[in-house]
N, C-alpha and C positions, 0 to 999 in steps of 0.2 A: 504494500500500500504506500502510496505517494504522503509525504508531511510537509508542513510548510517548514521555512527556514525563515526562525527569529530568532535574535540576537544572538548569532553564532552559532544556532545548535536548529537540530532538525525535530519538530513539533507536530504531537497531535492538535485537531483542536480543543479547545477550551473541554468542550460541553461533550465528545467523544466522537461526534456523530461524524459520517462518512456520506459521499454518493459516489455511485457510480460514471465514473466517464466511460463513454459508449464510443463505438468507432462508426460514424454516419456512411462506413461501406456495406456495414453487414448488419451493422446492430449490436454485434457482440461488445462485452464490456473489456475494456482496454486495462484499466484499473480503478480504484477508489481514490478518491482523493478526500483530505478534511472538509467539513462543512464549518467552516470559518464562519466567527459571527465578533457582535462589538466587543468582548473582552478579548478574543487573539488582534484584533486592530488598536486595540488600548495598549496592550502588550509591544507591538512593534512598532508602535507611535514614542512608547517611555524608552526605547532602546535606541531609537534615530535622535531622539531628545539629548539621551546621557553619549550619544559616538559623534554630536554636530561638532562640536568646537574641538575634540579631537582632529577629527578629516579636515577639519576648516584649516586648521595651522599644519597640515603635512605637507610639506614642502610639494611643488606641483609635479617637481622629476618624479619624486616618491610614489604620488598618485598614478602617473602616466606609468611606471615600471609597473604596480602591481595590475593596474588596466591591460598590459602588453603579456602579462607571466596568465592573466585568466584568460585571453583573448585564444592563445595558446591550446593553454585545457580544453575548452571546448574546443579549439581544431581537431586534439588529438580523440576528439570522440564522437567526431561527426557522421560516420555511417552509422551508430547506433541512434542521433540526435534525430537524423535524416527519418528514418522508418519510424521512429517513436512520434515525429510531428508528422506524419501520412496516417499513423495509426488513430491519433485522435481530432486531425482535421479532414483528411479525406483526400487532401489535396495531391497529384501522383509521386513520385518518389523524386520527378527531375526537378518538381518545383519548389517541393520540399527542401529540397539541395539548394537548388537559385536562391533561396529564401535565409540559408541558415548563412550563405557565402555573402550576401548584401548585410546581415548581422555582422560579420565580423568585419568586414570592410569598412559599416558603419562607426564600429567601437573602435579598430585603429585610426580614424579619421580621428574622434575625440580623445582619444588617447595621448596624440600628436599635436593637440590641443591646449592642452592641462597648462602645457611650460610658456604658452605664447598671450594667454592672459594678460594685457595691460591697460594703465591705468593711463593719466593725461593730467596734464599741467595747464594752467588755463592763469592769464595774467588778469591782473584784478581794476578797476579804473584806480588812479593816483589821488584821488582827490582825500579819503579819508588817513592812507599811507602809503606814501611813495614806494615802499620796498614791498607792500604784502604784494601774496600772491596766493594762487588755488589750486590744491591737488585734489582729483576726483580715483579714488579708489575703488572698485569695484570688488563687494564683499560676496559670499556666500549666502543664501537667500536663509538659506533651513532647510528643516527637516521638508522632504517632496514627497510627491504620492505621484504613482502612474496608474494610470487605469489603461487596460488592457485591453482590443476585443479577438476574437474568434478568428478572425478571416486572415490573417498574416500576424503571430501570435509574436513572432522571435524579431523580426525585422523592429515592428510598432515595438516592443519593449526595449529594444538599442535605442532608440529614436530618443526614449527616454533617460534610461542607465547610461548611456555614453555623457551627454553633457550634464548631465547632476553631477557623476560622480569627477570628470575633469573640475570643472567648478569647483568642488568642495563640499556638494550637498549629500548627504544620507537622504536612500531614496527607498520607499517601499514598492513593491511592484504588485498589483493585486491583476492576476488574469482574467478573462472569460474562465467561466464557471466549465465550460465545455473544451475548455482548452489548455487545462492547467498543467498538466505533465511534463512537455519540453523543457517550458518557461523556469517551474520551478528546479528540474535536473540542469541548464543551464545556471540559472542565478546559484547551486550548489558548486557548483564548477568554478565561479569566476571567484568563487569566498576562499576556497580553499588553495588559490592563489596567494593568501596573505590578508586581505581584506580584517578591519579592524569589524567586531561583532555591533549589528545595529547598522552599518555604513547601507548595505545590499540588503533588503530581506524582502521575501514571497510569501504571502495572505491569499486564502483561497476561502471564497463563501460569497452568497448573495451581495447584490449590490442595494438592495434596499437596507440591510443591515451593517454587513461590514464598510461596504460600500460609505454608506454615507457616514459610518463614525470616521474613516478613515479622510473622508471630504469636511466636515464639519469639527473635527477637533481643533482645539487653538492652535494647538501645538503642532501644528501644519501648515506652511507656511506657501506652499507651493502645490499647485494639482494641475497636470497634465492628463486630456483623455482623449484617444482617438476611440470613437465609437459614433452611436446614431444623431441626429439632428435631435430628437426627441429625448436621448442619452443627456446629450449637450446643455437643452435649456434646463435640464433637473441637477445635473451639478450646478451649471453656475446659479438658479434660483438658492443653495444651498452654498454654496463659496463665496459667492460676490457680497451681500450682504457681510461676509467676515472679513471685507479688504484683502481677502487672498491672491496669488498671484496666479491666474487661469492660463491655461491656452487648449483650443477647443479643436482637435482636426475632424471633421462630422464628414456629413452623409456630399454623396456629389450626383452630378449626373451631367455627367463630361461630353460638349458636344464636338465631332470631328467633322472638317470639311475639308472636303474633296474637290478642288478644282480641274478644270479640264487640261492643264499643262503638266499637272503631277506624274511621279514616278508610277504607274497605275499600280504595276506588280508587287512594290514596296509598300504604297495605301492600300493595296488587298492585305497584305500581310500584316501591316498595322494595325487594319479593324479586328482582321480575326484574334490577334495577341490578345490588342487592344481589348477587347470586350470579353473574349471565352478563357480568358486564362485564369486560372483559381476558383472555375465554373464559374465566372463571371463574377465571382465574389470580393468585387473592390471597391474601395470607395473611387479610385479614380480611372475606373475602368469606363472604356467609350461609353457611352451609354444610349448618345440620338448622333445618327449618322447624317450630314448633307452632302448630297452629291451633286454637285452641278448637271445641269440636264444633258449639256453633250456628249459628257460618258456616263450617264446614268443604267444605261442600259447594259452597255460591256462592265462596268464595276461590278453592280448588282451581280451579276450570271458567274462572274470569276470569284466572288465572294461567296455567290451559293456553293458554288461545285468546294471551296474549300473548307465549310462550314461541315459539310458531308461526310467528310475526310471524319472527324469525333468519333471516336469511340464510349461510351460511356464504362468503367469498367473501375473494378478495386484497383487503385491509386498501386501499389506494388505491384502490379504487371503491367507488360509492355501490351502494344496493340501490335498485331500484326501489319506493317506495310501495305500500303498507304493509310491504313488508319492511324490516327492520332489520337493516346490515350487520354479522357478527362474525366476525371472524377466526382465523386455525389457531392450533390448539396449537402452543407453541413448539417441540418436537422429538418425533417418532416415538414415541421411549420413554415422553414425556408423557401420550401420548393412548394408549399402549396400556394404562398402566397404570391410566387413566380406564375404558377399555372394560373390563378387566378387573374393576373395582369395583360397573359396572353392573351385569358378568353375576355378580356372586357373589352380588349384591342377588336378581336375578331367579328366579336357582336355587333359593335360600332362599323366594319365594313372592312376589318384589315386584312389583309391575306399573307397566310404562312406560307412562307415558299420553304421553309426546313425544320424539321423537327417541330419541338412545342409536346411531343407527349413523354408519357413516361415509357424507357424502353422495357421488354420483357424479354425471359431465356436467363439459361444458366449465369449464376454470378451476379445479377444486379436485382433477382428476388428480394432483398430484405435490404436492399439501400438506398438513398434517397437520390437516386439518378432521374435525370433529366435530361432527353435528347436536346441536343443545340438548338435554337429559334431562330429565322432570320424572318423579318416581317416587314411588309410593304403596303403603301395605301392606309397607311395607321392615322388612325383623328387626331388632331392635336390636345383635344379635350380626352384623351383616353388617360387608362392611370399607366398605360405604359410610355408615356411625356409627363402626367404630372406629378408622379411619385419617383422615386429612387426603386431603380428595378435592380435587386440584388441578385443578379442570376443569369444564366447563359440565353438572354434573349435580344438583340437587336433591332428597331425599327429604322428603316432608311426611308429618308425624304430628297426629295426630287428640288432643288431651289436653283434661281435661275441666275442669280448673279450673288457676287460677294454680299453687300449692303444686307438681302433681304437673308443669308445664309447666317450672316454674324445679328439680326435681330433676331430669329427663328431662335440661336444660339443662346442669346441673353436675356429670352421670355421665361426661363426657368428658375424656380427661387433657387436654387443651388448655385454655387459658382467657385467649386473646388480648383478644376483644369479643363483645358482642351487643346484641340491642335487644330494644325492647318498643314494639307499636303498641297505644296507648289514650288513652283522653281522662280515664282514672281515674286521679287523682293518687296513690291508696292503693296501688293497682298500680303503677301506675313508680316510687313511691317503695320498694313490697318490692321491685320485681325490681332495681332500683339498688345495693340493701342486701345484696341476697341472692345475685345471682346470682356466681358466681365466675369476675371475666374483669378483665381491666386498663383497658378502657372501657366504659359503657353507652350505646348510642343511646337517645332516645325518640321516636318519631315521627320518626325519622332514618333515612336509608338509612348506610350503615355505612364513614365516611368516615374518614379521619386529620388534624386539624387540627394548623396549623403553632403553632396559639396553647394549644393544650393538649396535658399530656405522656401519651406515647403508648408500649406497651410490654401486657406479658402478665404472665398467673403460671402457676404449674404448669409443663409440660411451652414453652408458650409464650414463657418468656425470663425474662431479670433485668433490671434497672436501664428507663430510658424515652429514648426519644429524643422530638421538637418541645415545644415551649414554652420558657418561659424555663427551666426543669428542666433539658434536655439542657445547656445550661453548666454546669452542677455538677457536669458526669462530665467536661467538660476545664480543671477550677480545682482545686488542691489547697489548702483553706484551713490558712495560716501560723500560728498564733500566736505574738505578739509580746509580753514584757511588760515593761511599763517599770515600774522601780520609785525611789523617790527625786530625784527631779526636780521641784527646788523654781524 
């Protein structure tokens, strides 16, 4: 059985109780894990409390070594990391892989970080003292909290642990409920590096409960969460009133366009990543396609035929040639509420040109698999444009020039990313300008780098996590001023 990891040591919960983590391939139960409640987040809150000003004064080489010696460990146990995060998210074993190597690429990025930390000198007017002047220090926030979700479990949890712990913060990591296993076997890994007890530690239990004591206690000074839009406005209704420092990565629904100069074969390739990778379970995965009318017609056709190509199948086997293996939706409720998005599409007058049902035959009986969707002719009033469609479905529209492609674009409350496929600088430089999202691709499938800050507006979030950016949401800059000092 899985335990959480507080202050140095490996724990049941408080109260005893356990559930079952399931594997969304089969059904079958993976392991148990604690059912964490508000005294194990009391517990891991007093322990980041009594190890802040420890970490806060360790020299930042100091930090940056023991970040480099954990970064390590978990390398050295990545094909068992690999199938443990396929077994309790679903996701196939290559992506599982992609997923655990953008972690640690992440964590060396801030790692490399730690020692480059600096402050600034700022001259003062003369008129009160000729000599003063002002140094702006940049301190350690406090104790953090990450919140966790399901769909990219390891990746979303670096985004957090990387720049806390460069900074100087003690950070707690609480996962999705359904995905706690890797998370907390990695965060064991990187402690057993050296880490001081209380710096790193992993809480597993509801987020109405643990959740929110670990959101609501004083002694918290910091909460990061990538999770739902509706996730997002209940923490901060719960943070913001405490002056706490937020940052919100929420829900998206990422528009891509397709002009008629583009690479066509690279924009096919884009969309299908774009959208069906992780069965479609990203927050900044494509989600409404426009394609200029003059190749609307050859896009669409080359996009079905590779749509086709999916396999639906348990995430630890390959598909045979030319099929491409993808794996179930993460739970039951996931994919019903995919299927449901189809049919309201359908009803309204849209037409599937690929998959949309659930496949049957050996091996996908008791998993939560869902054939790839590609849809056409879809209403703009359907909920598959005005909700966040978490799941392997696509609708493509038909738009006739840029202008009306980038309004279509920014009728959506969300506004995490999107891209633009062209070789016309005039055009990716308007839709850069214009479009209303927190990153733009350009001839890019719709990634998150660790070297640029990443985050949404609108409906989609506040503040940014990756790049050197996200340390500036765990430093509070001091000012100091010296005056008279001859």
């Amino acid at each position: 059985m899985a335990q959480m990891y507080i202050n140095g040591e490996w724990v049941n919960a408080a109260s005893g109780q356990t559930y079952d983590v399931k594997n969304p391939a089969n059904g079958e139960v993976v392991d148990a894990a604690p059912l964490g409640g508000e005294v194990d987040a009391r517990d891991a809150i007093a322990a980041a409390t009594a190890a802040a000003r420890l970490w806060a004064e360790t020299a930042p080489d100091a930090r940056a070594d023991l970040l480099r010696k954990g970064i390590e460990n978990v390398r050295a146990h990545l094909p068992e990391l690999t199938e443990l995060l396929t077994l309790e998210q679903g996701k196939p074993l290559f992506e599982a892989g992609g997923e655990l190597h953008h972690f640690l690429h992440g964590m060396a990025f801030y790692a490399d970080l730690a020692s480059k930390i600096r402050g600034s000198l700022a001259p003062l007017p003369p008129a009160m003292n000729p000599k003063s002047y002002g140094v702006i220090m940049p301190l350690p926030v406090g104790v953090s909290v990450g919140i966790v979700p399901w769909n990219f479990p390891i990746t979303l949890m670096g985004t957090k642990v990387g720049p806390a712990l460069a900074a100087g913060c003690p950070i707690i990591i609480k996962p999705a409920s359904t995905t706690p296993l890797t998370t907390l076997r990695i965060i064991g890994l990187l402690n057993e590096a050296g880490l001081p007890p209380g710096v790193l530690q992993g809480v597993t239990g509801p987020g109405g409960t643990l959740g929110h004591e670990l959101v609501s206690h004083p002694d918290v000074k910091r909460v990061a969460l990538t999770g739902s839009s509706a996730t997002g406005q209940r923490v901060m209704a719960v943070a913001g009133p405490k002056f706490k420092r937020v940052t919100l990565e929420l829900g998206g629904s990422d528009p891509m366009i397709v002009c008629p100069d583009a690479d066509m074969a690279k924009a096919v390739n884009g969309a299908m990543i774009g959208r069906y990778w992780n069965a479609g379970q990203a927050c900044l995965a494509v989600k409404r396609l426009y394609v200029f009318a003059d190749v609307y017609d050859q896009f669409v056709e080359s996009l079905a035929g590779k749509v086709r190509r999916y396999e639906p199948g348990d995430g630890r086997t390959k598909a045979e040639k030319p099929h491409i293996r993808i794996g179930p939706l993460h739970t039951a409720s996931q994919r019903q509420e995919v299927l449901d998005q189809i049919a309201d599409a359908v009803s309204k007058g849209a037409e599937l040109l690929v998959g949309g049902d659930i496949p049957t035959g050996p091996g996908v009986e008791n998993g939560y698999y869902l054939n790839p969707a590609l849809l056409v002719n879809v209403d703009e009033n359907s909920k598959m444009v005005t909700e966040e469609v978490f799941g392997p479905a696509l609708p493509v529209f038909k738009v006739h020039d840029l202008d009306e492609a980038i309004a279509k674009a920014n009728s959506s409350q969300w506004g995490l990313g999107a891209s633009i496929w062209t070789n016309n600088m005039k055009w990716a430089n308007q839709a850069a300008r214009e479009i209303d999202s927190g990153m733009v691709w350009v001839n890019q499938i719709h990634y998150g780098y660790d070297e640029l800050p990443f985050g949404g507006v609108k409906a989609s979030g506040i503040g940014r996590e990756h790049g050197p950016e996200a340390l500036d949401y765990y430093l509070e800059p001091k000012s100091v001023v010296f005056g008279g000092l001859d």
